[in-house]
mmCIF file as Biopython writes it, N, C-alpha, C and O atoms, coordinates in Angstrom:
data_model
#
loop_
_atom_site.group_PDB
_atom_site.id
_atom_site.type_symbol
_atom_site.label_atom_id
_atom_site.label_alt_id
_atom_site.label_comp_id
_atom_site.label_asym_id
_atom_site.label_entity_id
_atom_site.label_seq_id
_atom_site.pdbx_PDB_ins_code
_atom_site.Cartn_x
_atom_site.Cartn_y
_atom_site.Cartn_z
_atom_site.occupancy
_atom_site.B_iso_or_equiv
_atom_site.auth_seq_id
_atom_site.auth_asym_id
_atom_site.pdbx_PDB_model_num
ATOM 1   N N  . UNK A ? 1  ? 0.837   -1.198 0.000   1.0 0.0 1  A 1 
ATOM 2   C CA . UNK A ? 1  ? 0.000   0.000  0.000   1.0 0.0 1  A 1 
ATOM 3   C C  . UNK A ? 1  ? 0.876   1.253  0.000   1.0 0.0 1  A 1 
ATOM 4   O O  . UNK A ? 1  ? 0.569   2.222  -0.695  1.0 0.0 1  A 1 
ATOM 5   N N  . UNK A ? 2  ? 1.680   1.243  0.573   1.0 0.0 2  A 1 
ATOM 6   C CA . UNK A ? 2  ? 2.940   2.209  0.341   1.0 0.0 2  A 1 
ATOM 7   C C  . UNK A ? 2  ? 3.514   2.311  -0.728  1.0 0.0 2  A 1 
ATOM 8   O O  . UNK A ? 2  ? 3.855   3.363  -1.268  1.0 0.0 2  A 1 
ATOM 9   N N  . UNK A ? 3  ? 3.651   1.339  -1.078  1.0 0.0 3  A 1 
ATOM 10  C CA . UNK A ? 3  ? 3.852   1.587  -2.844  1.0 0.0 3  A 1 
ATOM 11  C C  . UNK A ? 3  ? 3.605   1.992  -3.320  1.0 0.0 3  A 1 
ATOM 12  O O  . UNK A ? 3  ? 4.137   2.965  -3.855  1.0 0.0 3  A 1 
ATOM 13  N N  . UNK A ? 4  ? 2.237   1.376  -3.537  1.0 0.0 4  A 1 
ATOM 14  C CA . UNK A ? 4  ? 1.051   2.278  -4.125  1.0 0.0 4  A 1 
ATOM 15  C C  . UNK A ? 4  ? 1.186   3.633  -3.948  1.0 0.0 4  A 1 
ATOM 16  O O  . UNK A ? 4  ? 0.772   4.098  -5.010  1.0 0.0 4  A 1 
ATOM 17  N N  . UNK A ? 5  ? 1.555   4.646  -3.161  1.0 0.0 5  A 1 
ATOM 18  C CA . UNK A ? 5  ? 1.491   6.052  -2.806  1.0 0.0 5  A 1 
ATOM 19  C C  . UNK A ? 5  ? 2.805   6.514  -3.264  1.0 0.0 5  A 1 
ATOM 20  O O  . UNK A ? 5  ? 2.870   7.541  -3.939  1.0 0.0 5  A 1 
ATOM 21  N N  . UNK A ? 6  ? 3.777   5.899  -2.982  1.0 0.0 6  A 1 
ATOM 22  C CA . UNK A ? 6  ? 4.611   5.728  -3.326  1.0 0.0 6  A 1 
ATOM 23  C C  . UNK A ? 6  ? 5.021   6.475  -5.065  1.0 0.0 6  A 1 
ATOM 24  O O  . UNK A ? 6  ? 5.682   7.414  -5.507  1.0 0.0 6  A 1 
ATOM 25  N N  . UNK A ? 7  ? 4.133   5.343  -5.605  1.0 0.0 7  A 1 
ATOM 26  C CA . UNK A ? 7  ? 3.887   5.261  -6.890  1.0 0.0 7  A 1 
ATOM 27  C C  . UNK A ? 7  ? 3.498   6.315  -7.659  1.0 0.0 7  A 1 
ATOM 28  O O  . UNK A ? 7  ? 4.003   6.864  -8.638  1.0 0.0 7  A 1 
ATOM 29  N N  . UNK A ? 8  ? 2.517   6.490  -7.039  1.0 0.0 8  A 1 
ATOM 30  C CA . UNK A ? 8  ? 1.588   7.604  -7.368  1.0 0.0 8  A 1 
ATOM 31  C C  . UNK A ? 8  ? 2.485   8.739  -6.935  1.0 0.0 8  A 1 
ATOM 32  O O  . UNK A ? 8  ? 3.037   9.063  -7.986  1.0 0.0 8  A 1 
ATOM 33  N N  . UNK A ? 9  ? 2.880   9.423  -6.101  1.0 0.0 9  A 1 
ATOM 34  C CA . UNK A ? 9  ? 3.621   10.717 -5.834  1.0 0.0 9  A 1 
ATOM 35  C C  . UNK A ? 9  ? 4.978   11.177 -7.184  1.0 0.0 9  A 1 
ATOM 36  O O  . UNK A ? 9  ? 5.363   12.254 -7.638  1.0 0.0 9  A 1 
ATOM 37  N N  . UNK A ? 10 ? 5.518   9.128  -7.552  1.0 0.0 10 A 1 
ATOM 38  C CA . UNK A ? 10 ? 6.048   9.576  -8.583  1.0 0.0 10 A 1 
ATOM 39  C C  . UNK A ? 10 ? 5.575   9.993  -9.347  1.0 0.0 10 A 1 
ATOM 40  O O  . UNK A ? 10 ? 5.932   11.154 -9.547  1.0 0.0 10 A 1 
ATOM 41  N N  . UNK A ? 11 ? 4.426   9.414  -10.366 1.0 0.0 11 A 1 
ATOM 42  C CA . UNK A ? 11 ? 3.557   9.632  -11.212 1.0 0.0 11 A 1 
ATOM 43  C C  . UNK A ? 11 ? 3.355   11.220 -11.054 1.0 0.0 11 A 1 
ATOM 44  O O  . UNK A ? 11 ? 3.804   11.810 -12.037 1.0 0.0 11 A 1 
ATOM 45  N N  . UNK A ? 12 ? 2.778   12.106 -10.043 1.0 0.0 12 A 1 
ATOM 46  C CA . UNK A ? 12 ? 2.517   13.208 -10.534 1.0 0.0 12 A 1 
ATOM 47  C C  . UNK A ? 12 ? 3.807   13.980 -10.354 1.0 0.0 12 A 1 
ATOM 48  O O  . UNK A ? 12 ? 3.694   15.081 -10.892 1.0 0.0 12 A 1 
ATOM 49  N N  . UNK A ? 13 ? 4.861   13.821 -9.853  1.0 0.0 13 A 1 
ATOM 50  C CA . UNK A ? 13 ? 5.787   14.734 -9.920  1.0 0.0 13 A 1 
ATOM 51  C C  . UNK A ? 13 ? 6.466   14.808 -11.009 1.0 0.0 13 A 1 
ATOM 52  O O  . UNK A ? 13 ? 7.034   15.880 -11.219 1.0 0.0 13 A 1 
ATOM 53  N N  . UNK A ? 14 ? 6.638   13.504 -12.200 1.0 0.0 14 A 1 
ATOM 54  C CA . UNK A ? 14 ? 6.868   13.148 -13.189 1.0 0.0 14 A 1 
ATOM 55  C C  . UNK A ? 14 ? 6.421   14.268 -14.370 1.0 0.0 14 A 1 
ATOM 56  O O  . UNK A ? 14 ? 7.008   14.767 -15.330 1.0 0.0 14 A 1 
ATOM 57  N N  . UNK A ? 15 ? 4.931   14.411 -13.733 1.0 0.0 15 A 1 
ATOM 58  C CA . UNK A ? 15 ? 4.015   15.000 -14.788 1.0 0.0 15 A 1 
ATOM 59  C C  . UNK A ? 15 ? 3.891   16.644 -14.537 1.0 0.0 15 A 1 
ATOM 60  O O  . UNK A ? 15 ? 3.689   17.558 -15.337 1.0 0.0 15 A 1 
ATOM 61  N N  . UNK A ? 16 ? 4.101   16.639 -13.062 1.0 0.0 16 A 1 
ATOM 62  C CA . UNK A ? 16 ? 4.632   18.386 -13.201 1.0 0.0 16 A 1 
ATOM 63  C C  . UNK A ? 16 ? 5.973   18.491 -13.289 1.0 0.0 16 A 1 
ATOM 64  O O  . UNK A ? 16 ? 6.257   19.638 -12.944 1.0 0.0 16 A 1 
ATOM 65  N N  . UNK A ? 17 ? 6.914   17.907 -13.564 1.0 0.0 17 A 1 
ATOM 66  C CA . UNK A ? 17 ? 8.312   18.235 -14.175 1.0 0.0 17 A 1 
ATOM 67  C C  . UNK A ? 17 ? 7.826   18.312 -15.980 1.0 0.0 17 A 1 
ATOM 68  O O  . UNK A ? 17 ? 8.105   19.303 -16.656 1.0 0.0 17 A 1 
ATOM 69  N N  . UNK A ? 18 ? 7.222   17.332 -16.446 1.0 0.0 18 A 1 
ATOM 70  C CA . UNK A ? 18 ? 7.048   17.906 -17.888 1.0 0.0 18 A 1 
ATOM 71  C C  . UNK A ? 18 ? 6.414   19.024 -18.115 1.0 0.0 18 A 1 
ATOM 72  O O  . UNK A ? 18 ? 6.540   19.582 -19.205 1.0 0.0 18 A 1 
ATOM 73  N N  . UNK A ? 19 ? 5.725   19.474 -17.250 1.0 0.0 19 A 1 
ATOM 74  C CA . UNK A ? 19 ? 4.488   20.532 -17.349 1.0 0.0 19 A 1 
ATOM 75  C C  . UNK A ? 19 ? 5.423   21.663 -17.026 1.0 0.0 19 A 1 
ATOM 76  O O  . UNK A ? 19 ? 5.249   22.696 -17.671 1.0 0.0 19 A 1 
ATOM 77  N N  . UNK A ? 20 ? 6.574   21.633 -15.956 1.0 0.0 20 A 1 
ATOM 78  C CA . UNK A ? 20 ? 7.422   22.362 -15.617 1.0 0.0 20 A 1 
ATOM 79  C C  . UNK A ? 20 ? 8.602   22.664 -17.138 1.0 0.0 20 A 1 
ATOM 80  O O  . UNK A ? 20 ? 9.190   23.717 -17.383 1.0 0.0 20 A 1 
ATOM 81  N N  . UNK A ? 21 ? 8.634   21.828 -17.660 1.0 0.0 21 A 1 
ATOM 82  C CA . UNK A ? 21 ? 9.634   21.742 -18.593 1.0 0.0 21 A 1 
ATOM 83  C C  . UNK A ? 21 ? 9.036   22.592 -19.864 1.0 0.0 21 A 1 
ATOM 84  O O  . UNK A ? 21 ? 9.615   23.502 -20.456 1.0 0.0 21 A 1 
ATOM 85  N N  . UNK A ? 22 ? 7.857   22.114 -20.105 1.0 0.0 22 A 1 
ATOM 86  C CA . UNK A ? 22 ? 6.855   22.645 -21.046 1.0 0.0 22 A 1 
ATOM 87  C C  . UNK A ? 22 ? 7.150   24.125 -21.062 1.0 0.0 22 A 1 
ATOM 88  O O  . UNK A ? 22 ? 7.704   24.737 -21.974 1.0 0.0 22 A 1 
ATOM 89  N N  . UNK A ? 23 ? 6.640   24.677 -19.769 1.0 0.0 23 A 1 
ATOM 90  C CA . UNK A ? 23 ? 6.720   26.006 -19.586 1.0 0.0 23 A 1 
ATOM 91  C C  . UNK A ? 23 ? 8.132   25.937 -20.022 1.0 0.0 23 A 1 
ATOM 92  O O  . UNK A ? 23 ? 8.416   25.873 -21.218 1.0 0.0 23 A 1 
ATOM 93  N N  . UNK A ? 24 ? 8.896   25.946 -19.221 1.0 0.0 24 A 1 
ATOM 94  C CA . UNK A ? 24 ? 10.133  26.794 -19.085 1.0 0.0 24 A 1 
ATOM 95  C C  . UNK A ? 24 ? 10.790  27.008 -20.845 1.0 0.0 24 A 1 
ATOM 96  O O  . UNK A ? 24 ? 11.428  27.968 -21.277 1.0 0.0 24 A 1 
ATOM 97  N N  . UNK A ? 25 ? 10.483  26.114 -21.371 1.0 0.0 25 A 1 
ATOM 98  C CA . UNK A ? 25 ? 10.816  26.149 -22.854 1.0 0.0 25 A 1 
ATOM 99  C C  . UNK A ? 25 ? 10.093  27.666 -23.333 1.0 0.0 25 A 1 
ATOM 100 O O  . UNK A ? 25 ? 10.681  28.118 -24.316 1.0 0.0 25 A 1 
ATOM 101 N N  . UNK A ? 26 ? 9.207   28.349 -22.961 1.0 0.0 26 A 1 
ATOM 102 C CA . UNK A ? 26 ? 7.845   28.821 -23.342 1.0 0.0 26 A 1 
ATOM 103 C C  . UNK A ? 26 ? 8.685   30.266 -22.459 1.0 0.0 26 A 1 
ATOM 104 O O  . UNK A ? 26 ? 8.419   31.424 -22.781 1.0 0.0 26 A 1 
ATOM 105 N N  . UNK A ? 27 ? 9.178   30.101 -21.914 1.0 0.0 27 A 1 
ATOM 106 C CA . UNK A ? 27 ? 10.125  31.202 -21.271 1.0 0.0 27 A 1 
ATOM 107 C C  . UNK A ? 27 ? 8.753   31.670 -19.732 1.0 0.0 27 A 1 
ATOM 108 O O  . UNK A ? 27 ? 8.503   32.746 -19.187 1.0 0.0 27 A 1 
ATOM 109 N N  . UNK A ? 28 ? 8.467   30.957 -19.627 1.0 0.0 28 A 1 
ATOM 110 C CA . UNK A ? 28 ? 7.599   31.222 -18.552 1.0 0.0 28 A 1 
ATOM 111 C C  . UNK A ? 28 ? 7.911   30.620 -17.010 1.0 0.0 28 A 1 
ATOM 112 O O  . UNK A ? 28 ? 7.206   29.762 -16.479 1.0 0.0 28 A 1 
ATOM 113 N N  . UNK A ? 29 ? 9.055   31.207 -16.412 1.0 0.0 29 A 1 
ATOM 114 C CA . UNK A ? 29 ? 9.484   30.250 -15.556 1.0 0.0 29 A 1 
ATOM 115 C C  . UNK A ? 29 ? 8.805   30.399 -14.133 1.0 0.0 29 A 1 
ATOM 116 O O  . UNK A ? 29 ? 8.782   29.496 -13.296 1.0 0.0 29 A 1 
ATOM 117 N N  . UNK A ? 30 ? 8.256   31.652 -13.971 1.0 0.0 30 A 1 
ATOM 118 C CA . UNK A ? 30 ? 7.340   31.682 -12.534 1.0 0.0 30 A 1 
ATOM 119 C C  . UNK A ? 30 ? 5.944   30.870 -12.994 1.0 0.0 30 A 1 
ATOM 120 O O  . UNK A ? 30 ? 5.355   30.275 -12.092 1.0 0.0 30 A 1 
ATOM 121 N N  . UNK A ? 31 ? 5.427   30.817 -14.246 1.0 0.0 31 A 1 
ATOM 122 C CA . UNK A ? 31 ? 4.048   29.745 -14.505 1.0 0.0 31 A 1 
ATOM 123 C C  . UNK A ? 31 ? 4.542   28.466 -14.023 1.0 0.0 31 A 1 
ATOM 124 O O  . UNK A ? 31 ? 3.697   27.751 -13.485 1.0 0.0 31 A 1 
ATOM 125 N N  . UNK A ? 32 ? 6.076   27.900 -14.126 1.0 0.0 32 A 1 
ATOM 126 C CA . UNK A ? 32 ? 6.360   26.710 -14.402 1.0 0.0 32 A 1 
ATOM 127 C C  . UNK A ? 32 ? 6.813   26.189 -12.964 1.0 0.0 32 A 1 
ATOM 128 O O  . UNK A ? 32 ? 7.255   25.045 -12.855 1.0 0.0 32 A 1 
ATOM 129 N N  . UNK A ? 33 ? 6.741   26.728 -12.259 1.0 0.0 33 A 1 
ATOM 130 C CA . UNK A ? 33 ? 7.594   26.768 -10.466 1.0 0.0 33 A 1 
ATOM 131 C C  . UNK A ? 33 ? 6.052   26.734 -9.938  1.0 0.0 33 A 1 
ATOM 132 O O  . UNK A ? 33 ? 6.000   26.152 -8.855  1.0 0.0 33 A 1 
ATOM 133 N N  . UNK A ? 34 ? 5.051   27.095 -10.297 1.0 0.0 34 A 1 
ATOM 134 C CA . UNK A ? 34 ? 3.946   27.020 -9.983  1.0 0.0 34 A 1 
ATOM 135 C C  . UNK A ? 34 ? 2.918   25.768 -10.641 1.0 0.0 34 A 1 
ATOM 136 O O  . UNK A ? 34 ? 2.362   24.867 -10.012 1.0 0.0 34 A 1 
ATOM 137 N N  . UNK A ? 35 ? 2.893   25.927 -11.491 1.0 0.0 35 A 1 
ATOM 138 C CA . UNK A ? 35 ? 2.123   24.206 -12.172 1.0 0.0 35 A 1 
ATOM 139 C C  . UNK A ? 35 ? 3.055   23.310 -11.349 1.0 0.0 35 A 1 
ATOM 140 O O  . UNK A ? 35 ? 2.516   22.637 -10.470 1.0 0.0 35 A 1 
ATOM 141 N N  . UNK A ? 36 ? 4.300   23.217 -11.503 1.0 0.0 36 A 1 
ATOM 142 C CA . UNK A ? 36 ? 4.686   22.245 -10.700 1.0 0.0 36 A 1 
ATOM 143 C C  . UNK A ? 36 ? 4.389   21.905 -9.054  1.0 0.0 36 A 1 
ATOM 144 O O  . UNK A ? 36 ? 3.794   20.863 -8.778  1.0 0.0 36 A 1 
ATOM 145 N N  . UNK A ? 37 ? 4.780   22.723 -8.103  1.0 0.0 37 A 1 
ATOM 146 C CA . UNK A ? 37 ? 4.372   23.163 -6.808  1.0 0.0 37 A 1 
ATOM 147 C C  . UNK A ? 37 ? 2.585   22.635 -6.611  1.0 0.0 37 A 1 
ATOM 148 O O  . UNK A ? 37 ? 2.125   21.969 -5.683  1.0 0.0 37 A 1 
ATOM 149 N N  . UNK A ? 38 ? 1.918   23.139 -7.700  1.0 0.0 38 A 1 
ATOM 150 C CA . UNK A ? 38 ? 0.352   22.694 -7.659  1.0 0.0 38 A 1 
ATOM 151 C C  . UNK A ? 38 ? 0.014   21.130 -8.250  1.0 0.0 38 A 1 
ATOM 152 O O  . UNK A ? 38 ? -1.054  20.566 -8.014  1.0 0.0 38 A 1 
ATOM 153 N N  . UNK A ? 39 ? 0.700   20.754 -8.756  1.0 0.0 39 A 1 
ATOM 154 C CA . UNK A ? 39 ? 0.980   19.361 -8.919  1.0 0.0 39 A 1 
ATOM 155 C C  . UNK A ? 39 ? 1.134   18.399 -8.036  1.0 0.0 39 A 1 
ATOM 156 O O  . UNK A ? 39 ? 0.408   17.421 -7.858  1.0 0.0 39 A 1 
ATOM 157 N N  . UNK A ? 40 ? 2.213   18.737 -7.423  1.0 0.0 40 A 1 
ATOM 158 C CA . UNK A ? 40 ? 2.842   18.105 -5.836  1.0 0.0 40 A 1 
ATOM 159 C C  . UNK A ? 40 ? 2.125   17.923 -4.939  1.0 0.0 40 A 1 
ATOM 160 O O  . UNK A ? 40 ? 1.887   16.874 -4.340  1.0 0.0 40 A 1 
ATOM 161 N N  . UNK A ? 41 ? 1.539   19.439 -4.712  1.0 0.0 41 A 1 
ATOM 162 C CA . UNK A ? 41 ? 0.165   19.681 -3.492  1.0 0.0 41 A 1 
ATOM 163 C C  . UNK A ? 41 ? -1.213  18.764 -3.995  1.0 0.0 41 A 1 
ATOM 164 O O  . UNK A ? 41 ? -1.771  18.086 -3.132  1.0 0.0 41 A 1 
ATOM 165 N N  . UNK A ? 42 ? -1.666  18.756 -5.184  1.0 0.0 42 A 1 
ATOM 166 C CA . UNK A ? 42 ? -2.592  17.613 -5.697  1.0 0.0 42 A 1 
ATOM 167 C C  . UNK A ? 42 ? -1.999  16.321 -5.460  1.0 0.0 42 A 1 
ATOM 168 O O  . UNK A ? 42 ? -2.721  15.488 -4.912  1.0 0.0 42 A 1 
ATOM 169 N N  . UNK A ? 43 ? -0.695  15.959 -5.801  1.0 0.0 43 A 1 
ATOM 170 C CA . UNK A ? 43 ? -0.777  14.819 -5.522  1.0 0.0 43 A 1 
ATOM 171 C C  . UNK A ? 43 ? -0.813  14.278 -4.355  1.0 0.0 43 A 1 
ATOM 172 O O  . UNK A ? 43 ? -1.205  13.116 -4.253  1.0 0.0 43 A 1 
ATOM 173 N N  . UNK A ? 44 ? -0.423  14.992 -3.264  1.0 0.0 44 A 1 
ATOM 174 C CA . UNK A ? 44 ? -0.405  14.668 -1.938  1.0 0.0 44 A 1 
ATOM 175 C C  . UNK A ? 44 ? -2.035  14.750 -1.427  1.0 0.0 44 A 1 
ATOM 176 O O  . UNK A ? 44 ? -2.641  13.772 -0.991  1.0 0.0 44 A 1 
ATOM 177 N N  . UNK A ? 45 ? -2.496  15.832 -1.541  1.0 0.0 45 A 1 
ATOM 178 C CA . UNK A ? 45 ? -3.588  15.525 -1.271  1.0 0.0 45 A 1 
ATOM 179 C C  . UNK A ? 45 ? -4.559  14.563 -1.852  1.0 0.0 45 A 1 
ATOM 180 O O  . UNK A ? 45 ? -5.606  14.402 -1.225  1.0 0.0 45 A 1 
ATOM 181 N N  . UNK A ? 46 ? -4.366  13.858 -3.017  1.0 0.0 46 A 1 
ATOM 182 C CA . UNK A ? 46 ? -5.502  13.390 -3.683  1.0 0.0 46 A 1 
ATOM 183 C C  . UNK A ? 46 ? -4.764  11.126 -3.075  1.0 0.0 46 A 1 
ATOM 184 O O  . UNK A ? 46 ? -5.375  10.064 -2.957  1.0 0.0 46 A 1 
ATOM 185 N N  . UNK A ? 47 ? -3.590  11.443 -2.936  1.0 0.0 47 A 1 
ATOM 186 C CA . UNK A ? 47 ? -2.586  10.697 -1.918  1.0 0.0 47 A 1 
ATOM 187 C C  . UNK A ? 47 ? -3.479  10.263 -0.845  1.0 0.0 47 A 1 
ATOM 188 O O  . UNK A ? 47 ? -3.953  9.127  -0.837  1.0 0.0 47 A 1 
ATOM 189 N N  . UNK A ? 48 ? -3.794  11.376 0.318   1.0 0.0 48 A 1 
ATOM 190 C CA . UNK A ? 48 ? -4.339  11.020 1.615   1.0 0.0 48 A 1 
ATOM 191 C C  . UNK A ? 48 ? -5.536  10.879 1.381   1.0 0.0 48 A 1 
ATOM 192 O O  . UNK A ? 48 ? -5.996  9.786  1.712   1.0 0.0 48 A 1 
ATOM 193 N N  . UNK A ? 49 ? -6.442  11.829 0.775   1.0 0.0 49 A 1 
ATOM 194 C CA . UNK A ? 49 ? -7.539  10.971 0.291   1.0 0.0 49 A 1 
ATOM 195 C C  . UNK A ? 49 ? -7.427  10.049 -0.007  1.0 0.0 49 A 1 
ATOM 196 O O  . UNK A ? 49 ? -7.807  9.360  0.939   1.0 0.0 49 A 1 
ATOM 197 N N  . UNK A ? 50 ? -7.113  9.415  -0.811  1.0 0.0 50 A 1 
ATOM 198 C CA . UNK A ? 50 ? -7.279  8.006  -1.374  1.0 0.0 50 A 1 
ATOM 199 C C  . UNK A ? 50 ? -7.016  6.483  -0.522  1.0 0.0 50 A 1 
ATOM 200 O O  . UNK A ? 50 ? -7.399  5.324  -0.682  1.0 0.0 50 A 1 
ATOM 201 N N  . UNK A ? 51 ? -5.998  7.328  0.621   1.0 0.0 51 A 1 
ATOM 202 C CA . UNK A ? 51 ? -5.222  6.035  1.489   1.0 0.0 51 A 1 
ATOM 203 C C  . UNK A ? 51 ? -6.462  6.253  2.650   1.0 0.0 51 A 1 
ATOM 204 O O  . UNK A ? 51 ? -6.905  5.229  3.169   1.0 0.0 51 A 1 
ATOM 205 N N  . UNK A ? 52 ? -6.902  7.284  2.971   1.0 0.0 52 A 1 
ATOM 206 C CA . UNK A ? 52 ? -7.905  7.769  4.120   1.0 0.0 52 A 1 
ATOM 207 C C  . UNK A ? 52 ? -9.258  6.735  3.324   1.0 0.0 52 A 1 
ATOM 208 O O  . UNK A ? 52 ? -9.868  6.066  4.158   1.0 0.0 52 A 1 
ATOM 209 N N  . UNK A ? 53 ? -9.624  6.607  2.226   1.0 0.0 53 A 1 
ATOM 210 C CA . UNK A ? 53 ? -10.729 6.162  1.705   1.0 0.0 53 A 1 
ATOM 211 C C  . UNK A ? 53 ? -10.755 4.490  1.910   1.0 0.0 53 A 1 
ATOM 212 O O  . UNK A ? 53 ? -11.689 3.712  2.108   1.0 0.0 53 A 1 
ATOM 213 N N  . UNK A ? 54 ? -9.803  4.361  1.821   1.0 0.0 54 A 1 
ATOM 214 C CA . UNK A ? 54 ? -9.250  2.911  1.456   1.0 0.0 54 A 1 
ATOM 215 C C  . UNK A ? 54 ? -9.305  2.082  2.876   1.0 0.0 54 A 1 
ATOM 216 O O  . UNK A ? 54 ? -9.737  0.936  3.003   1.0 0.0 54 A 1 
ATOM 217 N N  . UNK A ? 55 ? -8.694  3.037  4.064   1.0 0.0 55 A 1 
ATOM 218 C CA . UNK A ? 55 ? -8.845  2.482  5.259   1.0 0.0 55 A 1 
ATOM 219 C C  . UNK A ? 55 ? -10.389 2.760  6.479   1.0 0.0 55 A 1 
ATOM 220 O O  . UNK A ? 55 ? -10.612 2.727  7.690   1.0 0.0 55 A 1 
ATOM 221 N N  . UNK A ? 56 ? -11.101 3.015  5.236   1.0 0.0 56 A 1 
ATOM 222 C CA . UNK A ? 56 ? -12.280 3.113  5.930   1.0 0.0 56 A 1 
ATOM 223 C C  . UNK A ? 56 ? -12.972 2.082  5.549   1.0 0.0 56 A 1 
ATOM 224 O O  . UNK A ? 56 ? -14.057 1.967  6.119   1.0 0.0 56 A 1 
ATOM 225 N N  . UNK A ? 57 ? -12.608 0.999  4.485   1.0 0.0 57 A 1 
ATOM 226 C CA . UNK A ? 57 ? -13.647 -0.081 4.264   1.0 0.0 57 A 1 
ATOM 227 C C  . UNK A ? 57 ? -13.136 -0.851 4.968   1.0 0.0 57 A 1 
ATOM 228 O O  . UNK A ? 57 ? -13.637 -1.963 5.133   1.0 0.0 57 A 1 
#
């Protein structure tokens, strides 16, 4: 189950580094410090939700 979260935290940090990368190509580097940062914070939260959901059945 840790894995699992694990997993997942990679998964979105993965995806706000491209999103981060995206930008920064785009010369937008305070958009890109931010999609990323809001990425992280989703994934964590959508993280404890999910482990909080899981240990309620």
């Amino acid at each position: 189950m840790k894995m699992k979260r694990d997993e997942n935290m990679i998964l979105f940090g993965l995806a706000g580094l491209i999103i981060s990368y995206i930008l920064y190509i785009n010369d937008r580097i305070l958009l890109s410090a931010l999609a990323f940062t809001a990425t992280v914070i989703i994934g964590l939260i959508w993280g404890a939700l999910y482990l909080r959901k899981k240990n309620m059945r």
